[in-house]
N, C-alpha and C positions, 0 to 999 in steps of 0.2 A: 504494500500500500504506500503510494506517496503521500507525504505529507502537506497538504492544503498551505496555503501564502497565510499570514496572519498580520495581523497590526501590531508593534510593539505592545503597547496601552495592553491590551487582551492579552497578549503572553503571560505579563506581570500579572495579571488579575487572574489569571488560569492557574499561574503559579501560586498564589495567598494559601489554599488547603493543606499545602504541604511546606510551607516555608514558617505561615508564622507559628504553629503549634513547636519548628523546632527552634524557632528565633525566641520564643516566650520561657520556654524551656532554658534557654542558653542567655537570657536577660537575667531571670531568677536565680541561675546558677552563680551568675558573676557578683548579683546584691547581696548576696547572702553570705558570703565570706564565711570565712573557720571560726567554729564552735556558737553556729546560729542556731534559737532556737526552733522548738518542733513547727511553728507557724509557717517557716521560711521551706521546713521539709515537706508539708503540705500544700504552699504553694507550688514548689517545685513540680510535684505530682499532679494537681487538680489543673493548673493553667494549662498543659500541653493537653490534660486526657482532655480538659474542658470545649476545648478549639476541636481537637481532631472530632469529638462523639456531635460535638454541633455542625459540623461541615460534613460528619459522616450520615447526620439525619438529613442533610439536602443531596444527599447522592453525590457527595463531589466525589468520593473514591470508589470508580466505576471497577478499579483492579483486584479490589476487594471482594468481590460480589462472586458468586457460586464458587467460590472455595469447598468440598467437600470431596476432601482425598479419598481414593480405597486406602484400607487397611495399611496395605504393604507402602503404600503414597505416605501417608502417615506418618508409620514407624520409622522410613527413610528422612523423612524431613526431621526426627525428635532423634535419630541414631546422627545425621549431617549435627544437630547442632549440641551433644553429648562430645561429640569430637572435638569442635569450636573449642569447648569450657576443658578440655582437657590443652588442645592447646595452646588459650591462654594461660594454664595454671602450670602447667608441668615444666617449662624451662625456670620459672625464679622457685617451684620445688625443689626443682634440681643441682637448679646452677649455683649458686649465694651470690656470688661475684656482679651477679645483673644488677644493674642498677635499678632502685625501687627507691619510694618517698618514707621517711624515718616515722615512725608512731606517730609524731604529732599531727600527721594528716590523714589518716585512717580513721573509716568513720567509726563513732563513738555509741554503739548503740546503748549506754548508759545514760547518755546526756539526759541532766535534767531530772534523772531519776524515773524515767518512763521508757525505757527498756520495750516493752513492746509495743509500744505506739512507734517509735523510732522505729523497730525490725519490722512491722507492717507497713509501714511508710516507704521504706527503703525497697521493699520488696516488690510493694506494687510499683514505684518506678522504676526500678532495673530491671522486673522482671514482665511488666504486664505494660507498660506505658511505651518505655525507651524503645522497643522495639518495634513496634508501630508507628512510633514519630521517626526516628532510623530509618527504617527500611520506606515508608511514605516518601518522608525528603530525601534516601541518598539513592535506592534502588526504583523510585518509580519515577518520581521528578529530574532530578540530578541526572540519571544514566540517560532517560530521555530526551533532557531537553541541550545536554552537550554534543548529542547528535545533530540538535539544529538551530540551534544558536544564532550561527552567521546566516541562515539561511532564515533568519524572522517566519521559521515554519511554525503549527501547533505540535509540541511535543505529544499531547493526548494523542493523537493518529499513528505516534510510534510503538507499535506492538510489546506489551514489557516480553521483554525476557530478546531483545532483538539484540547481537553483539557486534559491537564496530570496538576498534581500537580506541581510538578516542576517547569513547565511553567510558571502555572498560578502566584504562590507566586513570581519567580523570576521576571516577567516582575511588578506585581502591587509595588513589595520593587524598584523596579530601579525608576518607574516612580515617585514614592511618593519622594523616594531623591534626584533624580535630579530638585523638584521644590527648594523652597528656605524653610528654615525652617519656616517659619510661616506659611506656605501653607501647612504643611503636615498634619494639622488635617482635610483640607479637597481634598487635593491630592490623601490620600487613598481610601475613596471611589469611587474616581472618577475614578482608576484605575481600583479597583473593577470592577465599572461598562464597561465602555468600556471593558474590558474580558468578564464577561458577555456578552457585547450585539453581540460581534465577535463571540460567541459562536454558541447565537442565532440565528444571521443573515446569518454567516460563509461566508461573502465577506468582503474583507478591506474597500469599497466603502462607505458601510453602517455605520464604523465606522469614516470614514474621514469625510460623512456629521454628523452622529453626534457629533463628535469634534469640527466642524467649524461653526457647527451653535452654540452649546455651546461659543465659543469664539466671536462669534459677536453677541448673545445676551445679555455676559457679556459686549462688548464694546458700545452696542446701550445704555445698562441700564447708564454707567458710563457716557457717553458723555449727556444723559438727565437732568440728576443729578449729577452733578459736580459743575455746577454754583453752588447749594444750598450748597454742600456737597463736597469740594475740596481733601479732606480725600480718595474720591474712586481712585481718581488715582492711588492710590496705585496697582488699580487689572489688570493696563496696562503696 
């Protein structure tokens, strides 16, 4: 399918579904600075889910829509992103020498003395929010619309899961730099892969569960092993 001529003006406004829930998200993250309390964790949370479930009740995210894997569909998409959480967690397992951020940036889930409002808080963002705002702006917007950029096309007309060069490089360099730097030696991969598996699968759905099951098998592992090992917090 070619992609239809557009007006700049329209691009941008085609763009707003998927840009501000991750611009809201990444405003609240920068006000809230170290050791904010629980309001600022629950902004964090409620503004991206609140943008995306309001744009998702006008049908802006058509890529979303009949997601229902078989079985085997499924288990492939939650086995792809059990991989992911292994590996981001097993080289600074392994290695010591990697570079990591020191305790005092690890999140706290004591703060404040409310212990599980924080671990639910934290959990519905990484594990239930982030990945639908992620994979929205970087795998459905993002990958699409640097296919046609110069060409003031509509990115919606680009089939997800379509692969160009372009694409591919630009979405896995944004995702790897928008982590923090000590995550970029295993950010890149991990970008990699979710390309790959959009590829593969070519529905956003398939890579929303494996992004969200990667983040809460990285939060189920930290939350078991924390007591022993207070050092992991670092990966929440």
């Amino acid at each position: 399918m070619n992609p239809q001529p557009a007006r700049t003006p329209e691009i941008w406004i085609d763009a707003l579904p998927y840009a501000l829930p991750y611009l809201a998200f990444g405003v609240v993250l920068s006000l809230k600075g170290e050791g904010a309390h629980v309001g600022w964790a629950l902004a964090q949370v409620l503004a991206p889910a609140v943008l995306i479930a309001g744009f998702a009740f006008r049908g802006a995210y058509p890529e979303l829509s009949g997601f229902r894997p078989r079985i085997s569909g499924g288990l492939a998409d939650v086995a792809v992103g059990l991989g992911i959480a292994a590996l981001w967690l097993v080289p600074f397992l392994a290695f010591d020498v990697l570079p990591r951020p020191g305790p005092e940036a690890a999140f706290d889930p004591g703060e404040a003395g409310m212990r599980g409002v924080n671990l639910a808080l934290r959990f519905a963002g990484f594990a239930l929010v982030t990945p639908f705002m992620e994979e929205l702006f970087v795998r459905s917007f993002l990958i699409r619309f640097l296919d046609v950029f110069d060409a003031e096309a509509d990115f919606r007309e680009i089939p997800i899961g379509r692969f160009a060069w372009r694409s591919f490089i630009g979405t896995v360099l944004w995702f790897t730099v928008t982590h923090q730097t000590w995550e970029w030696l295993v950010a890149l991969p991990t970008g990699i892969v979710l390309n790959l598996w959009l590829y593969r699968r070519r529905h956003l759905g398939s890579v929303v569960l494996a992004h969200a099951t990667a983040n809460a098998a990285i939060f189920t592992y930290v939350l078991m092993r924390a007591s022993t090992n207070p050092d992991l917090w670092i990966f929440l």
